[in-house]
C-alpha positions as CSV (number, residue, x, y, z in Angstrom):
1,X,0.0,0.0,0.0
2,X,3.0,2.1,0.6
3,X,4.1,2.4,-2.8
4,X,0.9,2.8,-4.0
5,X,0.7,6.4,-2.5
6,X,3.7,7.0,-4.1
7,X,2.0,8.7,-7.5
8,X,1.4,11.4,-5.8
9,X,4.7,12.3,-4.4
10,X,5.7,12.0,-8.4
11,X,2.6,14.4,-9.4
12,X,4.6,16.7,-6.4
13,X,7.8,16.7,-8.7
14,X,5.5,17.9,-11.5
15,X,3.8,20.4,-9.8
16,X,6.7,21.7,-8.3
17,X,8.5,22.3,-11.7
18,X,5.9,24.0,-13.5
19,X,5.3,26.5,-10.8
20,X,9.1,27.1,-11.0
21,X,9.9,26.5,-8.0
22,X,13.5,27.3,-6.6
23,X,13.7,24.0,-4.1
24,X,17.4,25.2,-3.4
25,X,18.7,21.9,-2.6
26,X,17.7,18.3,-4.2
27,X,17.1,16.6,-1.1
28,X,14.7,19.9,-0.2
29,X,13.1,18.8,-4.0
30,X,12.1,15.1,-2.4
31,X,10.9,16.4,1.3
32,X,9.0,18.9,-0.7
33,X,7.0,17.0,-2.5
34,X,6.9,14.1,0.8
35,X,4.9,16.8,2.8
36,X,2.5,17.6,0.2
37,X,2.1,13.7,-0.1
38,X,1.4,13.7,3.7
39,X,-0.5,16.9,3.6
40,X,-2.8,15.2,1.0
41,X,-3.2,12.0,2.6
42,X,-4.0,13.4,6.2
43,X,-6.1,16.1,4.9
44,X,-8.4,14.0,2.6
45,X,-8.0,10.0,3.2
46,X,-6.4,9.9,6.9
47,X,-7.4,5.9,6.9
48,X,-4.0,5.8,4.8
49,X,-1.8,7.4,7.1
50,X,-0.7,3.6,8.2
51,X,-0.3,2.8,4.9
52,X,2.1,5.9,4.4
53,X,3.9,6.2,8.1
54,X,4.8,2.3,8.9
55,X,7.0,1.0,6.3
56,X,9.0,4.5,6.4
57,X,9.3,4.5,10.0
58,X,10.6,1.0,10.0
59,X,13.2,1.5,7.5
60,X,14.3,4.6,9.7
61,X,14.4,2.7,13.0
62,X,16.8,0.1,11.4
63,X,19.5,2.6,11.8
64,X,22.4,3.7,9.8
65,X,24.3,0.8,9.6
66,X,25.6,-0.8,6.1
67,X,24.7,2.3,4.2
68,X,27.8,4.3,2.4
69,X,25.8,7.8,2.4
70,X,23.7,8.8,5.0
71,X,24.5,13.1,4.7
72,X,22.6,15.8,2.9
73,X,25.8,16.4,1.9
74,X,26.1,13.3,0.3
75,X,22.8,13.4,-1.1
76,X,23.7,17.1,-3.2
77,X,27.3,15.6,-4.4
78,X,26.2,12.3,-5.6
79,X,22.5,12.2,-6.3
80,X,23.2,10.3,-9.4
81,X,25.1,7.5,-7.9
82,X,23.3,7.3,-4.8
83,X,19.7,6.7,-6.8
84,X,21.3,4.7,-9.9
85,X,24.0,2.4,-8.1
86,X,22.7,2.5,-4.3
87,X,19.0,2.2,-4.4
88,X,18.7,0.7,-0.7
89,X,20.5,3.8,0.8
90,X,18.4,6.4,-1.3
91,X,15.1,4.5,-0.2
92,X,16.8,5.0,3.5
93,X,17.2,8.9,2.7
94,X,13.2,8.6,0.9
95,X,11.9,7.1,4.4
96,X,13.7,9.8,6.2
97,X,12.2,12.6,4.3
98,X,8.9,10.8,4.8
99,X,9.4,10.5,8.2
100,X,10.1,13.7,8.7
101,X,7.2,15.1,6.2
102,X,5.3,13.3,8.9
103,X,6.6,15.4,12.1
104,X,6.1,18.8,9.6
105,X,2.7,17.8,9.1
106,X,1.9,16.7,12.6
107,X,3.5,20.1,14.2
108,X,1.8,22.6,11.6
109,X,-1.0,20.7,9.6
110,X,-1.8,22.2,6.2
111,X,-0.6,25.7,6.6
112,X,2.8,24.6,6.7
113,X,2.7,23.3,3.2
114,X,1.4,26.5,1.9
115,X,3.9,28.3,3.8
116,X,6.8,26.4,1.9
117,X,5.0,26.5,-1.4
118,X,4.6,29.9,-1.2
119,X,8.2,30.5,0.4
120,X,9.8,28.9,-2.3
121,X,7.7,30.1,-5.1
122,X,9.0,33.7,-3.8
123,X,12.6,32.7,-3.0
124,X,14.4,33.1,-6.4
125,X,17.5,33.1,-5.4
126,X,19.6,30.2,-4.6
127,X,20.2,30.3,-0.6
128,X,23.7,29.3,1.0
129,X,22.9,26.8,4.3
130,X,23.0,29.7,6.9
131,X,20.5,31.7,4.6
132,X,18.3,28.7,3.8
133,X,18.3,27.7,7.5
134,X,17.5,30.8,8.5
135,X,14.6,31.7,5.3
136,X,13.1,28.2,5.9
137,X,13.1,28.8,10.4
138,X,11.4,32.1,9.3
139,X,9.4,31.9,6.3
140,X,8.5,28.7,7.1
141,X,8.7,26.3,10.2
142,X,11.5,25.4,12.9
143,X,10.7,22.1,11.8
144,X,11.8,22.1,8.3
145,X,14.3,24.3,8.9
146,X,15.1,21.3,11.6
147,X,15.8,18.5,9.0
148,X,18.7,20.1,7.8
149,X,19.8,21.0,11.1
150,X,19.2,18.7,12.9
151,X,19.4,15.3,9.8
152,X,23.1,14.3,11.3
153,X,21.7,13.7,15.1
154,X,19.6,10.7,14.1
């Protein structure tokens, strides 16, 4: 059932590129379009949200161990290789960003996906970390500005 939900994270990626949205970082790209996937499913079928939290928070709560990239850093330098040669760590970086679409939703509800549609439809310019930190703790929520603070703590 997991997967199945998965079609509309995809119709995220299209939405998000013909608004022309400025995601500033790739791995902002796939959280992005995980919250309006939560949004979506907690707003209008919340019988799903088992469907949509439990095989994510499993992969999460496995830990770390065996993967060769586990840093947004990674993530922005080797996209390509992580998601063509390493497809078991970029589903562990997918159920992060699921995971943590879950705690955005859970803290804010709805208005916090408008907040980062809107914040990033306005934000042109690409943002350094400090600046994006800072835009996304202001313009948006502490906790998306918190999964790039905070991603290396868990």
């Amino acid at each position: 059932p997991f997967f199945d939900l998965l079609a509309s994270h995809e119709l995220g990626h299209a939405f998000q590129y013909q608004a022309g949205l400025n995601v500033q970082r790739l791995w902002m790209g796939e959280l992005f379009v995980n919250i309006l996937l939560h949004t979506y499913i907690a707003e209008n079928e919340p019988e799903l949200l088992p469907a949509l939290t439990v095989f994510p928070q499993m992969v999460v709560g496995g830990g770390k161990e065996g993967l060769k990239f586990t840093t947004l850093k990674d993530i922005e330098e080797r996209y390509g290789e992580i998601t063509s040669k390493h497809p078991k760590n970029y589903g562990w970086y997918q159920c992060r960003w699921h995971s943590a679409a879950g705690n955005i939703y859970d803290a804010g509800g709805v208005k916090t996906f408008v907040k980062l549609w809107k914040a990033l439809l306005e934000q042109k310019e690409t943002l350094n970390d400090a600046d994006l930190a800072s835009f996304l703790s202001k313009k948006v929520d502490q906790t998306v500005a918190d999964v790039m603070l905070r991603w290396d703590e868990n």
